[in-house]
C-alpha positions in Angstrom: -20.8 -80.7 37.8 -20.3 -82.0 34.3 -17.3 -81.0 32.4 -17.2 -80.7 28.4 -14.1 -83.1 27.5 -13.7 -80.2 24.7 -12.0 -77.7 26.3 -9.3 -80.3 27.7 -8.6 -81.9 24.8 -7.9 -78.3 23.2 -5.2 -77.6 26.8 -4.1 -80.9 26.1 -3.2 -80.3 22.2 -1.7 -76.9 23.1 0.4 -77.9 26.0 1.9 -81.0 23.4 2.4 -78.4 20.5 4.2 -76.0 23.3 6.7 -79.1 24.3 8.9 -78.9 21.7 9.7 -74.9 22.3 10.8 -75.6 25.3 13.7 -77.8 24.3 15.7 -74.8 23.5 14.8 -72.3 26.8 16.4 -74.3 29.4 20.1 -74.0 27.3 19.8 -70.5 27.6 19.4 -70.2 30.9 21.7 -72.8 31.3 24.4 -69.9 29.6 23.0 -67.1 31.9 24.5 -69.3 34.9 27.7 -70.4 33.0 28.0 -66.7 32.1 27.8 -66.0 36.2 30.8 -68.9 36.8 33.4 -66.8 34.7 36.1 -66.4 36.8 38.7 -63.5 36.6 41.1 -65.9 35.4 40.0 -66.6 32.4 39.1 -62.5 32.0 42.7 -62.4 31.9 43.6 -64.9 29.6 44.7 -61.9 27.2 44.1 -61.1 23.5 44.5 -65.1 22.0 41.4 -65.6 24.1 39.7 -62.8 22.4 40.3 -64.6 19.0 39.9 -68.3 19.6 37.7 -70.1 18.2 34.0 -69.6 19.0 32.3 -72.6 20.5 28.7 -71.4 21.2 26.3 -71.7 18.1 24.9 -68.0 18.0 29.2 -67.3 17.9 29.4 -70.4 14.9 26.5 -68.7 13.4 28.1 -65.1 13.1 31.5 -66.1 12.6 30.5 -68.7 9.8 28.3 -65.7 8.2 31.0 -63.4 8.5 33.4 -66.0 6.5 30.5 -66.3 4.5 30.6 -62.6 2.8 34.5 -62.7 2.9 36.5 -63.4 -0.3 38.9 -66.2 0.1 41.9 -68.3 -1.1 40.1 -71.8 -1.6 37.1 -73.3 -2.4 35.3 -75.0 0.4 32.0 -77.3 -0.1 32.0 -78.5 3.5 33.7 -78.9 6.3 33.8 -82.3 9.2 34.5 -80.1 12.2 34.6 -83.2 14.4 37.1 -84.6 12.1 39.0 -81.1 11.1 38.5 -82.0 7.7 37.5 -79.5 5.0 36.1 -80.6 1.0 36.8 -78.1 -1.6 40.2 -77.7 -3.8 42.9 -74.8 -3.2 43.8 -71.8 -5.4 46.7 -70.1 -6.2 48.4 -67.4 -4.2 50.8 -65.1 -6.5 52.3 -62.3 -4.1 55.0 -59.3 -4.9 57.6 -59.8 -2.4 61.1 -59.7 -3.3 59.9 -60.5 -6.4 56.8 -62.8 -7.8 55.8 -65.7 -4.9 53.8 -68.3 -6.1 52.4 -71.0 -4.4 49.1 -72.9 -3.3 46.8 -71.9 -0.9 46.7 -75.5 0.5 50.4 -74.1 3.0 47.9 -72.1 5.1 46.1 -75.1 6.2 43.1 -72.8 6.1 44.8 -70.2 8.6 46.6 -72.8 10.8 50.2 -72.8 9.6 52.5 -70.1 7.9 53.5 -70.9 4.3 57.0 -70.0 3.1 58.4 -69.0 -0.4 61.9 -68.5 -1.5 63.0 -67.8 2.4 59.7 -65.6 3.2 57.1 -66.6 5.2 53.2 -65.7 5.4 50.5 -66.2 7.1 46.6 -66.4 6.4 44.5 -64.0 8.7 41.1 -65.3 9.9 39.5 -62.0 10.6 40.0 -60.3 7.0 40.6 -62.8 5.1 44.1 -61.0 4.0 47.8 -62.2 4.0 50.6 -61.0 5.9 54.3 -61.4 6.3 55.6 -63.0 9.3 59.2 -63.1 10.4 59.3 -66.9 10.6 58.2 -70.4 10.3 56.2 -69.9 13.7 55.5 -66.3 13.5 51.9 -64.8 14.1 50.1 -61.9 13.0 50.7 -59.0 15.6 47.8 -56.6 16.1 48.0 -53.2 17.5 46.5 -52.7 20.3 44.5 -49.5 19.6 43.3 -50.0 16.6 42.9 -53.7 16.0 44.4 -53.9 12.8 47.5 -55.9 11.8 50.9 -54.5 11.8 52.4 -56.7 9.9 53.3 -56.2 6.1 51.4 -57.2 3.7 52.5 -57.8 0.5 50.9 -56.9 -3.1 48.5 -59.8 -3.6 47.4 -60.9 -7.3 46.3 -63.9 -5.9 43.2 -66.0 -8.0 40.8 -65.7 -4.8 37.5 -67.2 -4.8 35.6 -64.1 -6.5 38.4 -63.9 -9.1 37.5 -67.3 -9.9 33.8 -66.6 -9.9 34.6 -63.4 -12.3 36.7 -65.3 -14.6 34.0 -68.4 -15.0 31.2 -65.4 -15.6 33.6 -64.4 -18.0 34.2 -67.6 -20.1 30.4 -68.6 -20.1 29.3 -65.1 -21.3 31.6 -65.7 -23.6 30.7 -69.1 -25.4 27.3 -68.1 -24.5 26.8 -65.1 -26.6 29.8 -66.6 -29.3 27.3 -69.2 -30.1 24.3 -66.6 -30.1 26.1 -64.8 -32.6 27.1 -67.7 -35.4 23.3 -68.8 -35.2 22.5 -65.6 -36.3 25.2 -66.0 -39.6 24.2 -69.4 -39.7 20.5 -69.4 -40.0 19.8 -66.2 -41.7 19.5 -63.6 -38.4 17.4 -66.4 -36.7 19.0 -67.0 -33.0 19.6 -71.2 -32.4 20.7 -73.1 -29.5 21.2 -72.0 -25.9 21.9 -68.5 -26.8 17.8 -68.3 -27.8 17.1 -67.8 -24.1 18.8 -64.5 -24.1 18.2 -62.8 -26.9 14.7 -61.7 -25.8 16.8 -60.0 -23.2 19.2 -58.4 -25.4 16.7 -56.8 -27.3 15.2 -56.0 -24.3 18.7 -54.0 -23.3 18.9 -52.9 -27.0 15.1 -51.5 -27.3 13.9 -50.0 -23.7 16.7 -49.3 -22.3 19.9 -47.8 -24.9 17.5 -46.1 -27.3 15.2 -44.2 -25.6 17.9 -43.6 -23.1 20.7 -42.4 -25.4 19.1 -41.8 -28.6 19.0 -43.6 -31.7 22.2 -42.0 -32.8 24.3 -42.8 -30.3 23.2 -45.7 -28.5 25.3 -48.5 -30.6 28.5 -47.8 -29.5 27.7 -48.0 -25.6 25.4 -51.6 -26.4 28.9 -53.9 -26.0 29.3 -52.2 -22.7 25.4 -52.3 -21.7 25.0 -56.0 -22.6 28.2 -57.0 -20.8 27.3 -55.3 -17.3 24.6 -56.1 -17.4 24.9 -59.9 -17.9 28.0 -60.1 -15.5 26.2 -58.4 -12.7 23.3 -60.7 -13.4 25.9 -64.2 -13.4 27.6 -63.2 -10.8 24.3 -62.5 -8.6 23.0 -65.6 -9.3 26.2 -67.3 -8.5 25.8 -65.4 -5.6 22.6 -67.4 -4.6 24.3 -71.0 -5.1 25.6 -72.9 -2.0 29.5 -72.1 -3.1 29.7 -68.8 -0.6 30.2 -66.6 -3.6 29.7 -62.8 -2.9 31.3 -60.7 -6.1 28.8 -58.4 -6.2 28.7 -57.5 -2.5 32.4 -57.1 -2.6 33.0 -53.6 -2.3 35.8 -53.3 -4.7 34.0 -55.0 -7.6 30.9 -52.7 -7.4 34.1 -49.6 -7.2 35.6 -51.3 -10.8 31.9 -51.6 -12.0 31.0 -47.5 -10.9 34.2 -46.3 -12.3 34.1 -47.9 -15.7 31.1 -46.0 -16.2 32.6 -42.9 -14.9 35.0 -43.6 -17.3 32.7 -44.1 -20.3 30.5 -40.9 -19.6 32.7 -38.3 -19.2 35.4 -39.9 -22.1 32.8 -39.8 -24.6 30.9 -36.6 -23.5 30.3 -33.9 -25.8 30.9 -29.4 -25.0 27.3 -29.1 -24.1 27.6 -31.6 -21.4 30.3 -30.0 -19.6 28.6 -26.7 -20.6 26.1 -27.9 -18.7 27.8 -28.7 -15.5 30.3 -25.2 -15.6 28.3 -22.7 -17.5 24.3 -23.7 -17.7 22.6 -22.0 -20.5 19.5 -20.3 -19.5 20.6 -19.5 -15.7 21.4 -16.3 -14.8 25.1 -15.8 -14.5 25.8 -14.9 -11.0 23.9 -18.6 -10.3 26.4 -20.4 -12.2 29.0 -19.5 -10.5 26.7 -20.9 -7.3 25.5 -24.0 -9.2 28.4 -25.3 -11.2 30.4 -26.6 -8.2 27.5 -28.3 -7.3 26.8 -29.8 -10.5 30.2 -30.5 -10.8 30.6 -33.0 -7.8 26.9 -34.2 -9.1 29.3 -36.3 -11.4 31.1 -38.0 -8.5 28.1 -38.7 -6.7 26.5 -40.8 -9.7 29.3 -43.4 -9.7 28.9 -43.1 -6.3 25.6 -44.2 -5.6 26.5 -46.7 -8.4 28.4 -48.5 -6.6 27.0 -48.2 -3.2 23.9 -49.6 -4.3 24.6 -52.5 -5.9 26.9 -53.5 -3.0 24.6 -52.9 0.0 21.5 -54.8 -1.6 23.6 -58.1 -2.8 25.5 -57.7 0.5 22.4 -57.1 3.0 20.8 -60.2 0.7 23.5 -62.3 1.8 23.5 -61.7 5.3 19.9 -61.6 6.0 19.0 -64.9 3.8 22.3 -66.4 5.8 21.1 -64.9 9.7 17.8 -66.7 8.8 19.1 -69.8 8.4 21.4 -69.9 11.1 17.9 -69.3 13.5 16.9 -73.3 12.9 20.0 -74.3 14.6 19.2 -71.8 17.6 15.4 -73.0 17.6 15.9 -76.5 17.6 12.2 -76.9 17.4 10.1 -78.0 14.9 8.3 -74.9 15.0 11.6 -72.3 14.7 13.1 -74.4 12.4 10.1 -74.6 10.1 9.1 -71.4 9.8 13.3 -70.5 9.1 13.4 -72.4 6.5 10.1 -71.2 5.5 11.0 -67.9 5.7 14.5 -68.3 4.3 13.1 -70.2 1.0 10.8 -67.4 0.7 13.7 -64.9 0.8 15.6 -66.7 -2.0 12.6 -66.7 -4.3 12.9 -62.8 -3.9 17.0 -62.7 -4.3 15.9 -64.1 -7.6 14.2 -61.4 -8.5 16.4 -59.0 -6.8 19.7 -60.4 -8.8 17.9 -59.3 -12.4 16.7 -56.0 -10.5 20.0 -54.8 -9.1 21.8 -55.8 -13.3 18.7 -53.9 -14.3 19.1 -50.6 -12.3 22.5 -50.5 -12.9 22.2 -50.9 -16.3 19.7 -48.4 -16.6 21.5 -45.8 -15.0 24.3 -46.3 -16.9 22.4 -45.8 -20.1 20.9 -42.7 -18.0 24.8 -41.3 -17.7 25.5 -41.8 -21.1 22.7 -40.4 -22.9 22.9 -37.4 -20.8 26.9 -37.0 -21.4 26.1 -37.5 -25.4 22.7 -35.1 -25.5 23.2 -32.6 -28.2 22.2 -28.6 -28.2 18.5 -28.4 -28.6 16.6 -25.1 -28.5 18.3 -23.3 -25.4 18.7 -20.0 -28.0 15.3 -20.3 -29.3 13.5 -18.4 -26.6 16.1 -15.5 -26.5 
């Protein structure tokens, strides 16, 4: 019987492609049976146990993603964890505690030690990122036992953490940026010059498809400051976002909270009678539904902020952990296969956080301009048909 060579050159190809997959199934079951040897000993090792350090990769993987998304008090590069070395520079910690503590961030020893000021001592927890006060040089954070959560006091912190950082650079470059896009314009006769040329498409942009036909032509100039700056902060501070520095402003909840609420602010500190005649006593509706439909309407100017601020946050913050999760698979792979089509996949991803940093500014900005034009709207023709 004659035998086409073929057929076992194409087995032979597939079984060599196949090798390198297996690299990474015998570990695995390797951890099913140390899972098996776990003795009730070291069940009972208590709650320190529960907290130490993780030493598998998938527990690296989350824990590093998790400090990943977390603000923090210094700026790390990289880290030598067979040396215990970490590259980056400290920041400042200011804290109200008896008065104004002030001290660097380099006395935690990135969570290991417990700084002291003026005869009080703090420590650095791992798990939120937050400081507490301990009652000595070799005190430790006491959880409770329910709940999880520390029961220590914490003090007022006003410390410059990594995203303040991040918000004050986004800050100073708008800044010179759009100071030098403004004295090209007086210098060259309303002709933009320089670095700030790449932006102005986008301010007219802002200027002529979103604030006009949004707010009106009346109106929309005194809301453009605010339009152009949050819209170019979110956008910074997204695409810093994307840079190896483990920035995450925007998918800090309490930023995309200051964001939502300065346009609260702004729409209902500039709106006009018919607005909130609009929202207690809607023209046009028979009366016995507004009664019904003003409460509603009324927390309709909640929820806006709301949804404001939950949107930005969720996307930037599901970006961050998805793009990292991705990455993290090419150390679980360890294949040429896994780790090819991660990093693939994850460059892929990046390309569309791009686009996704400009969209979330966008939206937001938008909406904003939505907010306001409907807060400054004047009385049109609602008596006409009576």
């Amino acid at each position: 019987m004659v035998i086409s060579n073929k057929p076992l050159r194409f087995i032979l190809a597939t079984l060599v492609a196949c090798l390198p997959l297996m690299s990474f199934a015998n570990p695995e079951v390797e951890s099913v049976e140390n899972k098996t040897e776990i003795t009730h000993e070291a069940v009972e090792q208590g709650h320190e146990e529960a907290h130490a350090e993780p030493t598998d990769v998938k527990s690296k993987i989350k824990a590093f993603i998790n400090h990943h998304v977390l603000d923090s008090h210094d700026f790390i590069f990289f880290s030598d964890e067979e040396a215990g070395k970490h590259y980056g520079f400290s920041l400042p910690v200011m804290l109200w505690d008896d008065g104004l503590q002030v001290f660097s961030s380099s006395k935690f020893e990135h969570g290991e030690a417990v700084a002291e000021s003026n005869g009080n001592f703090y420590k650095l927890n791992h798990h939120d990122g937050k400081i507490y006060k301990v009652d000595s040089a070799n005190g430790k954070i006491i959880e409770d036992e329910a709940t999880g959560h520390p029961t220590n006091v914490r003090p007022i912190d006003f410390s410059i953490t990594k995203t303040v950082l991040s918000i004050i650079v986004a800050a100073v470059l708008m800044f010179l940026l759009f100071t030098s896009l403004a004295k090209s314009y007086a210098k060259n006769g309303g002709i933009a010059s320089g670095v700030g040329r790449i932006f102005e498409p986008i301010v007219l942009y802002i200027r002529d498809d979103i604030a006009i036909p949004n707010i009106g032509e009346k109106h929309y100039k005194k809301y453009m400051s605010y339009l152009l700056t949050i819209f170019f902060f979110i956008l910074f501070l997204n695409l810093f976002g994307l840079t190896p520095l483990g920035i995450n402003a925007t998918g800090n909840f309490t930023i995309t909270f200051s964001l939502a609420i300065l346009t609260f602010l702004i729409t209902n500190l500039t709106a006009n009678k018919n607005y909130w005649g609009h929202i207690f006593w809607m023209p046009g509706v028979p009366k016995a539904m507004r009664i019904v439909l003003a409460p509603i309407e009324l927390l309709g100017v909640f929820i806006k902020p709301f949804s404001l601020m939950i949107r930005l946050y969720a996307n930037i913050f599901a970006g961050h952990i998805v793009l990292m999760s991705i990455i993290g698979l090419m150390f679980i792979f360890k294949s040429w296969i896994g780790s090819t089509l991660s990093f693939g996949l994850s460059f892929v991803l990046s390309i569309l956080e791009i686009l996704v940093a400009f969209l979330q500014a966008y939206i937001f900005t938008m909406l904003s301009a939505l907010y306001f034009g409907s807060a400054v709207e004047e009385h049109h023709h609602e008596e006409a048909h009576h």
